[in-house]
MARLO-731072 format. One line per field, with one value per atom (N, C-alpha, C): x, y, z; residue in three letters. Coordinates in Angstrom, 3 decimals. Each point is the difference from the previous one (the first is absolute). Layout:
BEGIN
c1 <- (X / ...)
c2 <- (Y / ...)
c3 <- (Z / ...)
r <- (Ala / ...)
This chain:
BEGIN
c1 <- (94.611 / 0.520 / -0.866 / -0.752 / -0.853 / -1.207 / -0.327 / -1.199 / 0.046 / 1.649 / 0.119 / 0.009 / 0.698 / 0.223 / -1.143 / -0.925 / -1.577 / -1.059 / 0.146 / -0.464 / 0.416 / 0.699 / 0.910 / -0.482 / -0.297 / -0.184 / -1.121 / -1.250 / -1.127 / -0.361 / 1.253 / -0.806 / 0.676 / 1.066 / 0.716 / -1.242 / -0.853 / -1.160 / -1.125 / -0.232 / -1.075 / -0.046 / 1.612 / 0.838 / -0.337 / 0.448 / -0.460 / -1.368 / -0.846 / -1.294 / -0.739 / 0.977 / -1.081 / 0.301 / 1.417 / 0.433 / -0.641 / 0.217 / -0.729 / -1.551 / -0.705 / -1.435 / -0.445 / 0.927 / 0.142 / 1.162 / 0.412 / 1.310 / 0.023 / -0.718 / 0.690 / 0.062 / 0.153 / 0.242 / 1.778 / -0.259 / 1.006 / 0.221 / 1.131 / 0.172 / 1.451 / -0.612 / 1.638 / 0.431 / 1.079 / 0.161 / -0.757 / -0.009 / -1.152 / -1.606 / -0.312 / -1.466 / 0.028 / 1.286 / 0.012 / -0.105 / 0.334 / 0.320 / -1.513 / -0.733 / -0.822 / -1.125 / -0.116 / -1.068 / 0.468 / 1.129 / 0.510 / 0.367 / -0.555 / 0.072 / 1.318 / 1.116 / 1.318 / 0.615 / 1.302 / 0.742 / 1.250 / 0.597 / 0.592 / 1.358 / 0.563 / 1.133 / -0.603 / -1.226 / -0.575 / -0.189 / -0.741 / -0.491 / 0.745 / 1.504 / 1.506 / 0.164 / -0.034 / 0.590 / -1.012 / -0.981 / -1.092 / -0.064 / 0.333 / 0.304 / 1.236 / 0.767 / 1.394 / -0.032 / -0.287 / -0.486 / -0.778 / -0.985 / -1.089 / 0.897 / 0.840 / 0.682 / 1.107 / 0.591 / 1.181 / 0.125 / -1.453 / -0.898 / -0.647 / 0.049 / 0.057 / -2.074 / -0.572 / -1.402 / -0.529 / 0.821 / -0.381 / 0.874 / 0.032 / 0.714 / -0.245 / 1.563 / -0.050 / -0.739 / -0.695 / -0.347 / 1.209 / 0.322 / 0.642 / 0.004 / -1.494 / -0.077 / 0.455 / 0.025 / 0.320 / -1.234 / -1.351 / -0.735 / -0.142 / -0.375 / -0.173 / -1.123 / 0.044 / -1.057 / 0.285 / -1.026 / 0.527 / 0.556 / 1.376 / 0.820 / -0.761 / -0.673 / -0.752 / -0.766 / -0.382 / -0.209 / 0.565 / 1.219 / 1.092 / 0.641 / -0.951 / 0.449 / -1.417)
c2 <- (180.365 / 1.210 / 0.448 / -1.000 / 0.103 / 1.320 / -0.828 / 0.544 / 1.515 / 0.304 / 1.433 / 1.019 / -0.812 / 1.207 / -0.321 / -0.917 / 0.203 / 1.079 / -0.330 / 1.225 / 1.230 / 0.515 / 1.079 / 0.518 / -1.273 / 1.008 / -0.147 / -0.591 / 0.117 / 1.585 / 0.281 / 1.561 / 0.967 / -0.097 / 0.930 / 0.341 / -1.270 / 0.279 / 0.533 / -0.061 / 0.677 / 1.661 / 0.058 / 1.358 / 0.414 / -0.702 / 0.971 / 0.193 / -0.598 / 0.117 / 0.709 / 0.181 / 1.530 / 1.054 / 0.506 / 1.055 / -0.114 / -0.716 / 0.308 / 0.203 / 0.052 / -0.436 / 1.554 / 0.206 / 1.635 / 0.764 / 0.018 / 1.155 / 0.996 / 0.552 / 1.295 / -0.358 / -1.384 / -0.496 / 0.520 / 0.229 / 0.550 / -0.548 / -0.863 / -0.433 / -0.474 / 0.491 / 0.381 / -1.758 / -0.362 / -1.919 / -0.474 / 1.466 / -1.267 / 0.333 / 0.472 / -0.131 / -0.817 / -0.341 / -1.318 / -1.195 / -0.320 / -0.941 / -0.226 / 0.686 / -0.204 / -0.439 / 0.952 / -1.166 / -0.738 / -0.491 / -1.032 / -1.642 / 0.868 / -1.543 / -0.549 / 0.694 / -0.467 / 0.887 / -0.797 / 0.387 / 0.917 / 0.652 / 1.365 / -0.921 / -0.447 / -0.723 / -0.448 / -0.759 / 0.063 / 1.124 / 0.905 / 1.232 / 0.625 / -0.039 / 0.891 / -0.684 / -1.199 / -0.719 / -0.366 / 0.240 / 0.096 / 1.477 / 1.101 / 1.206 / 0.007 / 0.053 / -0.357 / -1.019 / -0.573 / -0.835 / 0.933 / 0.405 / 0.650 / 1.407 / 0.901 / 1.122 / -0.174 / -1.366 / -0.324 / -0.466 / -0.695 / 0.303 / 1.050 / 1.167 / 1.261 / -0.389 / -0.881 / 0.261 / 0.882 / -0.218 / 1.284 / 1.285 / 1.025 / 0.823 / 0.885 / 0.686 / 0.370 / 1.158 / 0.498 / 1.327 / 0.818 / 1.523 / 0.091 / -0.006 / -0.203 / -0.420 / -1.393 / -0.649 / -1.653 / -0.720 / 0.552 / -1.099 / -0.492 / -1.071 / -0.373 / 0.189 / 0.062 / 0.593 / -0.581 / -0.710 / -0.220 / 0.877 / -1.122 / 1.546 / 0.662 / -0.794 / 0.641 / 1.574 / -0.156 / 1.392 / 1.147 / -0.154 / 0.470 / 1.193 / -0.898 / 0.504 / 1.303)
c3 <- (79.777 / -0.603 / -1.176 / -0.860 / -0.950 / 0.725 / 0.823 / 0.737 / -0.084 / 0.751 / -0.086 / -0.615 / -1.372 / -1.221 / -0.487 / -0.271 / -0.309 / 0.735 / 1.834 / 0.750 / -0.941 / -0.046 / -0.413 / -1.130 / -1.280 / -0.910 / -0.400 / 0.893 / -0.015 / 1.056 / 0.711 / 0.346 / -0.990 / -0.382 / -1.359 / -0.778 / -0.529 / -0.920 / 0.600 / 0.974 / 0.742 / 0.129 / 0.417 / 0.353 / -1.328 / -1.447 / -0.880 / -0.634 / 0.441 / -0.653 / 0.944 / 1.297 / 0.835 / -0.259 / -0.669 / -0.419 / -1.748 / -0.549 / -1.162 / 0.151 / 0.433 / 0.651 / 0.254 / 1.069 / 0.575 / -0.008 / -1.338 / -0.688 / 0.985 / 0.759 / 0.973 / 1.594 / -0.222 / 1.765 / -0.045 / 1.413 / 0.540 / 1.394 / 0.198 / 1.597 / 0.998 / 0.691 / 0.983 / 0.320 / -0.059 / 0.939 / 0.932 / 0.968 / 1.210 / -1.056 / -0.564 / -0.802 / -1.048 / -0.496 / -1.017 / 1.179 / 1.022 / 0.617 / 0.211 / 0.798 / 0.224 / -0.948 / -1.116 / -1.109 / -0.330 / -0.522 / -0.585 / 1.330 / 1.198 / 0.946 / -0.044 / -0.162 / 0.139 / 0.996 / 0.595 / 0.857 / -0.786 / 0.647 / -0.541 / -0.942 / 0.476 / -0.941 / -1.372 / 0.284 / -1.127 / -1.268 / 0.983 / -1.021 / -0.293 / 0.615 / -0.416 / -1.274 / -0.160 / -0.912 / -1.136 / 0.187 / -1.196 / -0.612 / 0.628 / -0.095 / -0.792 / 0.598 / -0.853 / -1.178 / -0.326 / -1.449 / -0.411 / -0.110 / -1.025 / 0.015 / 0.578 / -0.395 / -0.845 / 0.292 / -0.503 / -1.450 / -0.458 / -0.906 / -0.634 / 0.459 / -0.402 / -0.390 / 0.906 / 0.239 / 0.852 / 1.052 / 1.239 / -0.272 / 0.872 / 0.387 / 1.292 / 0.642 / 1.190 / 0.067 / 0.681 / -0.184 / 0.899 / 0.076 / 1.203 / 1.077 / 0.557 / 1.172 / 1.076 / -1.737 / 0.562 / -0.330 / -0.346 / -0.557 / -1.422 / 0.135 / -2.012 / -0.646 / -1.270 / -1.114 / -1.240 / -0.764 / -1.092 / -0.739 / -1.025 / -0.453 / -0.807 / -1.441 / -0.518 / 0.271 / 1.368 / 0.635 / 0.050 / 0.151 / -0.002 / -1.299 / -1.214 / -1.295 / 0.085)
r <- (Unk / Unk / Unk / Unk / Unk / Unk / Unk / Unk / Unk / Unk / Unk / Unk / Unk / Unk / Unk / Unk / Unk / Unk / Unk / Unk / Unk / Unk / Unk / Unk / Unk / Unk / Unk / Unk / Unk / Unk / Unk / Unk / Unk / Unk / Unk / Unk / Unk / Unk / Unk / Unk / Unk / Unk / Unk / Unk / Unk / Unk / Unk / Unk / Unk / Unk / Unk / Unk / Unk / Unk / Unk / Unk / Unk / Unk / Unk / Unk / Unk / Unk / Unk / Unk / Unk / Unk / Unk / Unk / Unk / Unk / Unk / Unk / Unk / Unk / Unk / Unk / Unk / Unk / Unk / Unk / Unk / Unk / Unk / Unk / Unk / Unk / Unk / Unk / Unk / Unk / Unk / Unk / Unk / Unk / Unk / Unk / Unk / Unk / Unk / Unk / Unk / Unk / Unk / Unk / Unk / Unk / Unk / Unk / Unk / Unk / Unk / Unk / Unk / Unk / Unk / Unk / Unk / Unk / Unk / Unk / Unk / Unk / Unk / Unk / Unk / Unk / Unk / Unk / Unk / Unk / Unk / Unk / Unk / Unk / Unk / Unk / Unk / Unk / Unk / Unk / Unk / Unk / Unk / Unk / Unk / Unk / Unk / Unk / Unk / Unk / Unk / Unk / Unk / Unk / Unk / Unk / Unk / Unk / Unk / Unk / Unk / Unk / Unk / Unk / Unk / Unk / Unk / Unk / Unk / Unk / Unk / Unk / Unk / Unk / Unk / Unk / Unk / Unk / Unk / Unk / Unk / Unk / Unk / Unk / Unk / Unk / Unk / Unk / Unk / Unk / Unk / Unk / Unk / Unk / Unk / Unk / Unk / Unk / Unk / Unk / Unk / Unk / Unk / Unk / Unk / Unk / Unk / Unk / Unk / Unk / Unk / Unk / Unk)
C-alpha cells in the first residue's frame, strides 16, 4: 500500500512541475493520461487532488489549467 501512495505522489509532483514549467498548458483527461503514462482512474484522481487543492482548475470545456492562469 506504501508503494501506492508513493506511486501517487511521486506523479502529483511531476503533475506539478509540468504545469509550473509550462503555466499555459492546457489538457483535456485523455491528453493528461497520455503524458503522464497513467491509466484514467489514475489521472481522475490526480486531477481531482490538484483542483481540490485549488492548484488546477476546470476550464469549461472540462480541461485543466493551472489556476494561477485563471487569475
Amino acid at each position: 500500500m506504501n508503494y501506492i501512495r508513493s506511486a501517487q505522489e511521486e506523479t502529483l509532483r511531476r503533475v506539478r512541475a509540468e504545469f509550473l514549467e509550462m503555466p499555459g498548458l492546457k489538457l483535456t483527461v485523455a491528453q493528461a493520461q497520455r503524458l503522464w503514462g497513467v491509466d484514467r482512474p489514475t489521472c481522475e484522481a490526480v486531477i481531482e487532488e490538484l483542483t481540490a487543492s485549488r492548484f488546477l482548475a476546470r476550464t469549461r470545456d472540462g480541461a485543466v489549467i493551472l489556476r494561477a492562469a485563471t487569475a
